[in-house]
N, C-alpha and C positions, 0 to 999 in steps of 0.2 A: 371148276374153280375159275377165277379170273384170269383174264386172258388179257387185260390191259399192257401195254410196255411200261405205264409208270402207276406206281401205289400210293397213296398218304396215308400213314398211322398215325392214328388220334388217340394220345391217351389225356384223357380229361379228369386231374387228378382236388387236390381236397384247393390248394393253392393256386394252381393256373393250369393249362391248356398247352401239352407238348406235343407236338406235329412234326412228323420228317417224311421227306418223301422221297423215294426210288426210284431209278430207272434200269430196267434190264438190258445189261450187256452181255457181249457176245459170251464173255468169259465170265460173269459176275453181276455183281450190281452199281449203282453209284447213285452219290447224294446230291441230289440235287438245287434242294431248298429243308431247309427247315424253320419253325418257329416258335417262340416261345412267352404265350402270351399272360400276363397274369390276373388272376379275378380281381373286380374293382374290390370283392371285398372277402372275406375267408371263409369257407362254408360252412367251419365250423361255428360261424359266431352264432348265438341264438335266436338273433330275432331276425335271421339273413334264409331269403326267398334262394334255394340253391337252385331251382330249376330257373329262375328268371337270369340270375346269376349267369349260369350256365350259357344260355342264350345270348347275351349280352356279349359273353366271351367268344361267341361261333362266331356274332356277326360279325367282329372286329374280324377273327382270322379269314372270312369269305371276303371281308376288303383287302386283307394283302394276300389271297392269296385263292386259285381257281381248283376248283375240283370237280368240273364238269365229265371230261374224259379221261379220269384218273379213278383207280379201284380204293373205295376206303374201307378199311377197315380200325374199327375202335375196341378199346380195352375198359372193361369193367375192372373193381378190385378182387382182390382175393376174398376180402372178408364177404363179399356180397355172394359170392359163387361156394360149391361144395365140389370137393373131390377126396374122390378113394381109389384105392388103388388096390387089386384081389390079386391072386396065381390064379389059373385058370388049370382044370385036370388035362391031360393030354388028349384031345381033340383033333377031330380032322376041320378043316380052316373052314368048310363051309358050314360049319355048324356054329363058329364062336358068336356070330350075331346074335344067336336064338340064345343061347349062355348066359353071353356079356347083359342080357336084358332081363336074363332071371336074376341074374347079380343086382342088376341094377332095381327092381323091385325090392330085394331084399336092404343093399346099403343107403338108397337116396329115401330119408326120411319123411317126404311127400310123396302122395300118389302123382304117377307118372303126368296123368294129363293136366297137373295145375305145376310141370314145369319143362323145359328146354334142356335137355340132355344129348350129348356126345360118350367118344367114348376113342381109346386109341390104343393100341396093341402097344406093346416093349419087349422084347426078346432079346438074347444077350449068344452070339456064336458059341460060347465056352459052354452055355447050358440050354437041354431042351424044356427048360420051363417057358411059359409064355406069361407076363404079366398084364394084367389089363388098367388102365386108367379111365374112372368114371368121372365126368364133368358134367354138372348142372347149376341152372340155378330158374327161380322163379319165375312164374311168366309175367305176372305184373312188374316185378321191378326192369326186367328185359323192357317191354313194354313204356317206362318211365325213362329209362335211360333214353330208347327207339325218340321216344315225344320230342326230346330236346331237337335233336336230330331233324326230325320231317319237319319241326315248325322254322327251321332254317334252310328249308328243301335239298337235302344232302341226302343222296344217295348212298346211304351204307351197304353193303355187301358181307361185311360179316363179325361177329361179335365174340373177341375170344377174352377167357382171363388174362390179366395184369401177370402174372406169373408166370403164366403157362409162355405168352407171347418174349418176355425176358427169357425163359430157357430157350426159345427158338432161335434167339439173336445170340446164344453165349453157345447154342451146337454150332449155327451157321459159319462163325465164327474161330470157333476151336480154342476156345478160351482156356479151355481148360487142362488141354497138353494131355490127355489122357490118364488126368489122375482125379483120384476121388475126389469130389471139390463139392462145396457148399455157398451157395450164391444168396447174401444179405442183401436185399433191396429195401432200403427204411424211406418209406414214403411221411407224409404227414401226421398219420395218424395210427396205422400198422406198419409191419415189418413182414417181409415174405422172406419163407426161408428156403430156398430150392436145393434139392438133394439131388446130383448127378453123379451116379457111380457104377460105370462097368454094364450100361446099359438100362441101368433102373432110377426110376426120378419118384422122387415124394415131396410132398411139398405143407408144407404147416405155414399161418397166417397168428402172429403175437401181436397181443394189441400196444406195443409199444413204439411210437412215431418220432416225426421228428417235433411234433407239439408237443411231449414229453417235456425234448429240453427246455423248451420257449419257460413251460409252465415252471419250470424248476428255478430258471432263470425269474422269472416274476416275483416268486414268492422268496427269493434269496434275495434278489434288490430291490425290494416291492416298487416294482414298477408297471406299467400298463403290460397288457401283452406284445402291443404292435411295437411300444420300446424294447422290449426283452427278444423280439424277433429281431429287431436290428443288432443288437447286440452279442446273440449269437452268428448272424452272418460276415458281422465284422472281428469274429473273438478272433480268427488267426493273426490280424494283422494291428490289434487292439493293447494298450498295455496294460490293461488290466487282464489280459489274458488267463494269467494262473488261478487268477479269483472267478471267474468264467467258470473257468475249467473244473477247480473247486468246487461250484457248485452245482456244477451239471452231473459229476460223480455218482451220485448215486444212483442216477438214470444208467450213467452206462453200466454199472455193474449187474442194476436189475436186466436189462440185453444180453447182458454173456450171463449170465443165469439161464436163461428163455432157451440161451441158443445152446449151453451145455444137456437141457432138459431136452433140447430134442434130438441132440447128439447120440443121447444114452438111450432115447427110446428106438430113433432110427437101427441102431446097431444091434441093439435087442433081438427086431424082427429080420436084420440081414445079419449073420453072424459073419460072411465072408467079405461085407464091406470094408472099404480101406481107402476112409476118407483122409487128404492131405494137405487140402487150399482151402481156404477161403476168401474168396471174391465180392470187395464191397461194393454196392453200388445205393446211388440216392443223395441228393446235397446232404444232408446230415455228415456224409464223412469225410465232407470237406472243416468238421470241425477238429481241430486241431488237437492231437493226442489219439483220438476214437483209434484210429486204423494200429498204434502202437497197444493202447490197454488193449484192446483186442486179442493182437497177437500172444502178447504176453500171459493173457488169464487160460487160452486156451493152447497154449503149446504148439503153433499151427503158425503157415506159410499164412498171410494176409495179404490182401494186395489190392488195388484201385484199379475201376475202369478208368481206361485211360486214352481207349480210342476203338475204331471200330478197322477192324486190321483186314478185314475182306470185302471194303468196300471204299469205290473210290468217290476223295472229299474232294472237290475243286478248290484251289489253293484261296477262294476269297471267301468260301465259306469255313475253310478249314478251324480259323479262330475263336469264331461266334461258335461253333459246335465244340468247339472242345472245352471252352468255359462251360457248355451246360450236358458235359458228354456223363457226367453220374447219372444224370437224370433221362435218358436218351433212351434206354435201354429197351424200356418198352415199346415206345412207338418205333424202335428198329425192329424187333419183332414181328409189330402187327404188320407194318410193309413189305418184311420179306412174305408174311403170308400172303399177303396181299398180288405178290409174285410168282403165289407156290413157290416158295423157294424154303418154306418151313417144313420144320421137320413133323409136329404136332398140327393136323390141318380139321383138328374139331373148330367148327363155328357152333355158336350159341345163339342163333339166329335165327328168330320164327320163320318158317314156310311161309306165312299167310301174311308176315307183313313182310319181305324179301319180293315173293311175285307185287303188291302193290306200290312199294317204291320203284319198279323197275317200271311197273305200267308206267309209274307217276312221270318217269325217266322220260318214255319212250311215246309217252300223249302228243307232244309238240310235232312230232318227227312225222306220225300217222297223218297229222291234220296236215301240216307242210308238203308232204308226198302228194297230198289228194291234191292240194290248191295247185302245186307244181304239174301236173299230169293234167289238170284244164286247163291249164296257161300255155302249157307246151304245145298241143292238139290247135290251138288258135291260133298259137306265132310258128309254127311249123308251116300250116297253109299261105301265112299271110308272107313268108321266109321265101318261098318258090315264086309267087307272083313277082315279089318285088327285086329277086334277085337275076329274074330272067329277063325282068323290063331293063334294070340297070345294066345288063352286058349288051343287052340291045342296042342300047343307048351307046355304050362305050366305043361300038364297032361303026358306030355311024361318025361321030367327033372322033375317031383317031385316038383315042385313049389308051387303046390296045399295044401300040406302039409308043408310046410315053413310057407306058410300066416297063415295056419289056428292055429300052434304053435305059432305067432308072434300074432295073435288077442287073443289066452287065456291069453297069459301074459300079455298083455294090460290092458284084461278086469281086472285081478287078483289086478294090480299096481291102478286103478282106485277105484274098493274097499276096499284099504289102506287108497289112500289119502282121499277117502270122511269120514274116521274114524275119522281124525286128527277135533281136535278143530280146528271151523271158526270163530279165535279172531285176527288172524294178522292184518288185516285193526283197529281193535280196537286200540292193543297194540301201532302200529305204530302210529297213530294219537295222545297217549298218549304222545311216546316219542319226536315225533314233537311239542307238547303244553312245556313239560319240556324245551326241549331244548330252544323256543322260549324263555322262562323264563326269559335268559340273554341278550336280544340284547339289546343294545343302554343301558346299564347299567351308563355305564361312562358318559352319556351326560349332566344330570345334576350336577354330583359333577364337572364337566369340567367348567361349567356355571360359579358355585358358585365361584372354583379355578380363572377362568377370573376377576368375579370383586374384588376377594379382593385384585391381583394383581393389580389392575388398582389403587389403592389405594396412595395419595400418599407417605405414611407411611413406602410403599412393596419399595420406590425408593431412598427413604433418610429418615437414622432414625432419629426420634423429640426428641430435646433437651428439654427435661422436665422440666432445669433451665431457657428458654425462660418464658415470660410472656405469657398469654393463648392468648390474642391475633395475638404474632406472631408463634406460633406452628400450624407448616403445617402439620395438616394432618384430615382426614372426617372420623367420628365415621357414622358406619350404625345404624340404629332403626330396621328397616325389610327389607327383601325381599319375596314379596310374589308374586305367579306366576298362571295364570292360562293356562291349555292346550287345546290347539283350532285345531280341525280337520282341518280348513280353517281359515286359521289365515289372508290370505291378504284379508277377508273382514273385520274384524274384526279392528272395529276407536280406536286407541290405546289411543287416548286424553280421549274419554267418552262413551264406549258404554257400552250397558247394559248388557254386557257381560263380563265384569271387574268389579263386583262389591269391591269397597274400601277396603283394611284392617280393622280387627279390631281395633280401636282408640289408640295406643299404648302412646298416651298420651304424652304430654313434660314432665311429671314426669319421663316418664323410662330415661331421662338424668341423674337421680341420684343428689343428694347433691352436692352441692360444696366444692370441694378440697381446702387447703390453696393454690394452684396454679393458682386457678381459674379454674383450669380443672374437670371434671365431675369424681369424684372419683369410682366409679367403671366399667371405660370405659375395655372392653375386648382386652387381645392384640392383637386380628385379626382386628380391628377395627369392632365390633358387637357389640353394646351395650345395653343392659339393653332389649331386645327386642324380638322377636322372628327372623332367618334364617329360613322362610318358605319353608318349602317342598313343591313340587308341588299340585296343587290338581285336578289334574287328572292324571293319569299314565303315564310315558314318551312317550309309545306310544305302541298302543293295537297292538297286535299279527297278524303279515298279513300288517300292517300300514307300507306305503311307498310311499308317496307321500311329492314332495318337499312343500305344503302349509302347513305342519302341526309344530304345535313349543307350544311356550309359548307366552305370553304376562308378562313381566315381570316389576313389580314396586317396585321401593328401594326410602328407607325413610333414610333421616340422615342431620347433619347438622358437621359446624364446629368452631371452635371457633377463624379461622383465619380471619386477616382482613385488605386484601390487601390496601395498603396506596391509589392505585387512584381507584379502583371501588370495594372495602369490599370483601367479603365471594362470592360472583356473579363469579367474576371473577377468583377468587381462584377453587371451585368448577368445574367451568366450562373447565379450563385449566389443572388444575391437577389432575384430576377426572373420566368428561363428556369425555375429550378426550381423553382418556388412554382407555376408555372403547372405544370407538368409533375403537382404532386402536387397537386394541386386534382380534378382528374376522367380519372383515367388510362384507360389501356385497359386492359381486364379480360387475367389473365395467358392465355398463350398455353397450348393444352394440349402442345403439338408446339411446342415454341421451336427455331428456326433455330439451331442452333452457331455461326454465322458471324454472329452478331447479338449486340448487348451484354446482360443480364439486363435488363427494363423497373423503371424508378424506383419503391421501394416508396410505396403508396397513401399521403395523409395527409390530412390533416381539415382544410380551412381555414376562415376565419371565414364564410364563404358558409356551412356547413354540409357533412354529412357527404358523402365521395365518392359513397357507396351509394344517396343520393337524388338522383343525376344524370341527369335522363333522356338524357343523352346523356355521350359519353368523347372526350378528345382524343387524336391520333395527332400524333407531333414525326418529324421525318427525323434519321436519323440525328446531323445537327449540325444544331440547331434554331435556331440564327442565323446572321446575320454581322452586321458591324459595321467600323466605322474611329474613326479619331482623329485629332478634328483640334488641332495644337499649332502655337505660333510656330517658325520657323527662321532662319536666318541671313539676311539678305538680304531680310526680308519675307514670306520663301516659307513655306508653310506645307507639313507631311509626312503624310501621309492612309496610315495603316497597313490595309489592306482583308484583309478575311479571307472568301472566298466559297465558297459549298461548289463542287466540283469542284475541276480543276485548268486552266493555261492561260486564266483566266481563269472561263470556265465558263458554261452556259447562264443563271443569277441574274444572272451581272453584268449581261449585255445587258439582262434584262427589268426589273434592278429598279434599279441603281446609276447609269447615266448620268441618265433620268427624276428620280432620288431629288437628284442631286446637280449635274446640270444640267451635265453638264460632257463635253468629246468627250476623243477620240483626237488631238486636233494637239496639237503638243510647242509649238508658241507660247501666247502669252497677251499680250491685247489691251493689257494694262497693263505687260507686261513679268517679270510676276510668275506663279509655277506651283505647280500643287503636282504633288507625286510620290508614286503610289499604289502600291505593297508589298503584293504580293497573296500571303495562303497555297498551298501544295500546287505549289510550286516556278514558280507563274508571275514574268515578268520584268519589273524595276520600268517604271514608263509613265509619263510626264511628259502633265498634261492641263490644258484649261485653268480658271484660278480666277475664279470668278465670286462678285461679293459674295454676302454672305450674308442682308443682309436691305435690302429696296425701299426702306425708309422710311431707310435709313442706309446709304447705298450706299459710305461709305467706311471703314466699320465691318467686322472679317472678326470671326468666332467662333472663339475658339482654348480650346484646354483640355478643349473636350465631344469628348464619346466619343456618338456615333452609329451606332444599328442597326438590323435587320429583324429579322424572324421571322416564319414562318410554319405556320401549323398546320392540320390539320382538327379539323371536331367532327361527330363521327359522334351523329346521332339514334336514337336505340335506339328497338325497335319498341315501339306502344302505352305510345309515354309520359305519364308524370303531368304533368295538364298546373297 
């Protein structure tokens, strides 16, 4: 097999070209490059050339990338290859070749010589059965795949299935903890289903892909396909999400159909299998719900590839590979074969074209050796004339004696410098750590300066003789912020990676002023509350990449109250979008149709957009909020407005915490309030709890209180 120290697996699928490459360590492997290129155009289209296609796609990856002294090996599909899998009678080992190949007559439905067949043993310590695994597939399509290949002069070395090379990367690995487990790999247009259990693997190939969804997608929004593909890759972070999801539905159910059907048949022919996991892999289950219905339809552990746990990533490729680590799978396979480092080392590889690629390899090197072996023969002769004249020459001029004064000073300057302390690489690294010390100093008090300008206080100052109701301006409660190495995975509505502030309670509004204003509001608009610091460092030493920022949430309310829609609309206009056009996100090239136009830029007193080292990103509805007023009976009516609907994942994370208050329809005092939540959820009676400690028989009625949450995306190599 190969003997290279580095591999590249190429699995060249219906949508683009995934490539990773290896290197063998002493104890392992490691990644060294990989890439991820995609077809100009999708090979499923009908009137689309897939082999030129193809080619198009090499040539781009042999510019970034070399494969001369590197072992490759490529991955065909499942659907293109055949496998079966027999019990073999108890035999002695030198006999199962002769067996395995009567077998192999009887199950590969073509005669032998018009295809490319392997073949690989399974045995299990608990039993002396022996299983055998048959692999083939035809020689012309072998052969068509090969084409692409040689007319971009790449040396292949070996040709395994799509599937088989995924199980080699999920043994090498140990993915599966030693429990019975089923590995979904949904490429574009099939789905492989890998059966690993206690020593025995099966494998079935359902033609359901991830152009299933696109198609479903098209013909629910009748729209083109290449929009319906967009639309699926952005459904997670998309708000029309639910309706996505809606109607991608009945694609997933026919999937966990497919895969309960081979469930049943699997178990059938193993009765003592004891399957437990399944293992998704393939961008499709990065669509949003898939990995949950899943679970749920089939009663089973589910879970996502999430990294490749026995091989080391270097920390600059680390992020690029794990954005595209669903899809990896295979070409980590064909690599480690590529290493022998696989468990399954069938190649599907013609003989006859294996020896003339290697000729093809090794033509240059022949001709090079012969040219170098007559060039040598004539500067070898001509090497001793000229070198015996020149010492002649050197003994006559006294040269002899120059050199040998010029090598004592040398040596002399040499045992100086090896005296000197060997701390410079130290020191220097020290002063590289100081210096880092400062960068991106300014970017958080930059943040904070942003919103208090955006305030609308910072734009026209409040007449304190007005009535509280009509004094425009929003007191903050907090800003608390968290810092995320990869912020644009990170659901700014609810994830669990944003955990709440601490409760800062309606009390830190303070007593009432004879104004009706909260008497000791602060005059930056901060009150009674904490201006959180970040809580994690602006950004670690070396850190430079544009996904990294904050997740920022501000608490406050105000005591205005716009005559046609209250404190909402106040908030939202003199507030939500001041902040909005403080430091936007730069326009999109490719705008989402299904997404609003972004807020035009504007200049605040902070200074211009353009000198931001960093941009905010708002969700779709950038707040919520309620209202708290008197009602009949004591009771007060709390109008909530949360993004989603039914409530919604914000409510849980931010509003009970915020507002201190549950789900019982009682109240300890006898008194409730009742919360009216947008996007058709149903009103909720919960309980009212004072509003501030120091005056526990005091409620706040009239303010209009809310959230918001945002990010701020750090732009690379910013000013700092």
């Amino acid at each position: 097999m190969a003997s290279s120290q580095f591999a590249w697996g190429i699995d060249v699928g219906t949508t683009a070209l995934k490539a990773l490459k290896l290197h063998r360590e002493a104890d392992g492997v490691s990644v060294v490059a990989f890439d991820v290129i995609e077809h100009d155009r999708f090979l499923t289209e009908p009137d689309v050339d897939r082999d030129e296609i193809i080619r198009q796609t090499l040539a781009k990856f042999l510019e970034r990338n070399g494969t001369k002294r590197e072992s490759v090996f490529i991955g065909v599909p499942g659907s293109s290859t055949f496998a079966r899998f027999v019990k073999l009678p108890p035999v002695e080992a030198r006999k199962i070749p002769e067996i395995v190949r009567f077998e192999a007559i009887q199950q590969i439905p073509f005669p032998l010589e018009q295809v490319n067949w392997d073949y690989q043993t399974f045995t299990n310590p608990d039993s002396p059965e022996v299983e055998v695994g048959i692999f083939a597939m035809k020689k012309e399509l072998v052969a068509q795949v090969m084409a692409n290949f040689q007319s971009a002069n790449m040396v292949v070395e070996g040709v395994q299935m799509s599937p088989l090379a995924v199980y080699n990367a999920v043994v090498f690995d140990e993915i599966t903890g030693g429990k019975g487990t089923i590995v979904v790999d949904i490429g574009a247009e099939h789905t492989d289903l890998i059966f690993i259990d206690r020593g025995h693997l099966w494998l079935r190939t359902i033609n359901i892909g991830g152009n299933a969804f696109t198609d479903s997608l098209s013909k629910s929004f009748k729209v083109p396909f290449g929009k319906a593909e967009t639309l699926k890759r952005t459904a997670a972070t998309s708000k029309y999400a639910k309706q996505i999801f809606q109607a991608m539905r009945p694609v997933f159910a026919d999937l966990v159909a497919e895969i309960q059907r081979s469930i049943g048949f699997y178990q059938s022919s193993h009765r003592d299998s004891q399957l437990q996991h399944l293992i998704g892999m393939g961008n499709p289950f990065k669509l949003p719900n898939l990995q949950k219905y899943i679970q749920q339809e089939l009663k089973m552990d589910v879970t996502r590839l999430e990294s490749f746990k026995k091989a080391t990533v270097d920390s600059k490729l680390a992020p690029g590979l794990n954005e595209h680590i669903l899809g990896m799978a295979g070409a980590y396979g064909l690599a480690l074969q590529g290493l022998d480092k696989a468990v399954i080392d069938a190649n599907l590889l013609p003989t006859e074209i294996a020896r003339q690629m290697v000729w093809q390899q090794k033509r240059p090197w022949f001709a090079g050796a012969a040219a170098m072996i007559v060039l040598g023969v004539g500067l070898s002769g001509y090497s001793v004339w000229a070198n015996a004249n020149e010492f002649k020459q050197s003994q006559e001029s006294g040269a002899a004696a120059a050199n040998d004064k010029s090598i004592k000073t040398a040596t002399e300057e040499k045992v100086k410098f090896n005296k000197l302390p060997a701390t410079y690489a130290v020191n220097k690294g020290q002063i590289d750590s100081f210096l880092n010390l400062t960068n991106e100093r300014k970017i958080w008090p930059l943040v904070v300066t942003d919103i208090f300008a955006s305030l609308p206080q910072s734009h026209a100052a409040v007449k304190s003789s007005l009535p509280r109701e009509e004094q425009q301006l929003v007191v903050i409660q907090s800003i608390v912020s968290d810092y995320h190495t990869e912020l644009a995975g990170v659901n700014s509505v609810a994830s669990a990676d944003v955990a709440p502030a601490a409760n800062p309670g309606m009390g830190a509004m303070g007593s009432m002023g004879g104004g009706g204003m909260p008497s000791s509001m602060g005059a930056g608009g901060l009150h009674g509350s904490e201006m959180g610091t970040p809580r994690a460092p602006v950004a670690p030493v070396g850190a430079n990449s544009a996904d990294r920022g904050f997740l920022v949430t501000i608490r406050g309310y105000t005591p205005y109250q716009d005559p046609k829609l209250g404190g909402y609309s106040f908030v939202r206009n003199h507030f939500i979008q001041h902040l909005m056009d403080v430091a936007p996100k730069p326009v999109d090239t490719k705008p989402d149709p299904m997404k609003p136009a972004p807020a035009k830029a504007a200049v605040s007193k902070a200074g211009s957009t353009n000198d931001r080292p960093y941009f905010f990103e708002f969700e779709a509805t950038p707040y919520t909020g309620w209202f708290i007023a008197p009602a009949a009976g004591g009771n007060g009516s709390t109008k909530a407005m949360p993004w989603g609907t039914n409530k919604g994942p914000f409510w849980d994370a931010f509003v009970p915490p915020m507002m201190g208050i549950t789900d019982q329809p009682e109240a300890a005092d006898g008194g409730a309030f009742h919360i009216t939540g947008g996007g058709g959820m149903a009103p909720t009676t919960v309980t009212n709890k004072p509003l501030d400690p120091d005056y526990p028989g005091r409620e706040m009625y009239g303010y209009y209180q809310f959230v918001t949450t945002f990010k701020v995306y750090i732009k690379n190599n910013p000013t700092p």
